[in-house]
C-alpha positions in Angstrom: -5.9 5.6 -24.2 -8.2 7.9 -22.9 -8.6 9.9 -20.0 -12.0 11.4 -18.3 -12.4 13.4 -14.7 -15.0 13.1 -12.5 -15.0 14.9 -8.8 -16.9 13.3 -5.8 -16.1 15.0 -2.6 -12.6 17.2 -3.4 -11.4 13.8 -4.8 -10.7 14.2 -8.2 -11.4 10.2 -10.4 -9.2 9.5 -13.4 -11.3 7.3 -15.3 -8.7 5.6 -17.5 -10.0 4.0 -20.7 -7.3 1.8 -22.4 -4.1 0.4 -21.6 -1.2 2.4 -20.3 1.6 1.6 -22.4 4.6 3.6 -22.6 3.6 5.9 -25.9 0.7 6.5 -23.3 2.6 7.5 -20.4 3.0 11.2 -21.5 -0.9 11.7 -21.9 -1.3 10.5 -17.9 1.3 12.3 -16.4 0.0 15.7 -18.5 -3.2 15.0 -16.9 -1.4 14.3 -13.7 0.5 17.4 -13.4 -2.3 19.3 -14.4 -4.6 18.2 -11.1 -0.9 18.8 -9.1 -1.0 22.5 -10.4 -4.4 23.3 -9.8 -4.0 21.7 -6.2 -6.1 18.9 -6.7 -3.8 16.3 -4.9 -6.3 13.4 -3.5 -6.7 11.4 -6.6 -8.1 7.6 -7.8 -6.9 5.9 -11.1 -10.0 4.1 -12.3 -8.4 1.3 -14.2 -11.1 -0.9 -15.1 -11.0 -0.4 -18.8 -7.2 -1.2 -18.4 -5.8 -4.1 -18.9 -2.1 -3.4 -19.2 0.6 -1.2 -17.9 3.6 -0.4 -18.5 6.5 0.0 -16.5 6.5 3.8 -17.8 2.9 4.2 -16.6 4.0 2.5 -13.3 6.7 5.0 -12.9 4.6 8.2 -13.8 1.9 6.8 -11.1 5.0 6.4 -8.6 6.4 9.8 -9.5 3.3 12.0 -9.2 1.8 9.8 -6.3 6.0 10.8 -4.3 5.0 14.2 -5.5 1.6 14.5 -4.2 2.0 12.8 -0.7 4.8 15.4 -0.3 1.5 17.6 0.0 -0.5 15.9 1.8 -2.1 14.4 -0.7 -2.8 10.9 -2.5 -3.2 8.6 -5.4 -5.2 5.3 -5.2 -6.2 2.7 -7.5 -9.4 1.2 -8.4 -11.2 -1.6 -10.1 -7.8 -2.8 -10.7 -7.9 -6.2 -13.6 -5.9 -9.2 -12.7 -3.2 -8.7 -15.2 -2.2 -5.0 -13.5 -3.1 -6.4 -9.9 0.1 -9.6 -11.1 2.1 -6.1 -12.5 1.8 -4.3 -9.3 2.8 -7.2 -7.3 5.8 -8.6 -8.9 7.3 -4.9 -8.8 5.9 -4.6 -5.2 4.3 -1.0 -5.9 1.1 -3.3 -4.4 2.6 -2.1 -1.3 3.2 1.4 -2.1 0.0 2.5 -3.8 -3.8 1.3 -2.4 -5.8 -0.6 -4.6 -9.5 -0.6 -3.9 -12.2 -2.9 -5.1 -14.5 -0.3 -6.4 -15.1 3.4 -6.7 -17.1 4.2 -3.7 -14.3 2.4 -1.3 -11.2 4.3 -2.4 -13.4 7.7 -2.4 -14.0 6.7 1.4 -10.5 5.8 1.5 -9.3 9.6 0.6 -12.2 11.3 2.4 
């Protein structure tokens, strides 16, 4: 798995390339903690080159995401595959954390 930023507007884009398995965990919640301490708190998980998740990545996306709202800020999903989109709903973070349909939407989401 691989992990690229992009900014648009203060809102800081985690393009995630791969699938987040547990091994991979550690690599997103670095990356996590590192936009947390540099107070970049309005954040979008790109996920469309992923087409699995753990239940380790779920929890590192629920952890930071508790973390950041405590702040003020946010974490949203994007471009979300069907496999992850029947992940988030059986474990019912679908109605915890946003899923958007594309980029553009879950920056004007954040704005």
């Amino acid at each position: 798995m691989e992990i690229k930023l992009e900014t648009i507007n203060n809102i800081t884009i985690l393009n995630v390339e791969g699938d987040i398995f547990a091994e991979d965990s550690m690599k997103l919640k670095d990356a996590l903690d590192k936009l947390f301490q540099s107070n970049k708190i309005k954040v979008i998980l790109n996920l469309d080159k992923t087409n699995v998740i753990s239940s380790v990545g779920l929890g590192v996306i629920l952890a930071a995401l508790i973390k950041f709202r405590k702040y003020s800020g946010d974490i949203c999903l994007c471009l979300v595959k069907d496999f992850v989109k029947k992940v988030l709903k059986t474990t019912k973070v679908d109605n915890i954390v946003e899923a958007y349909e594309n980029v553009a939407a879950a920056v004007e989401a954040l704005s």
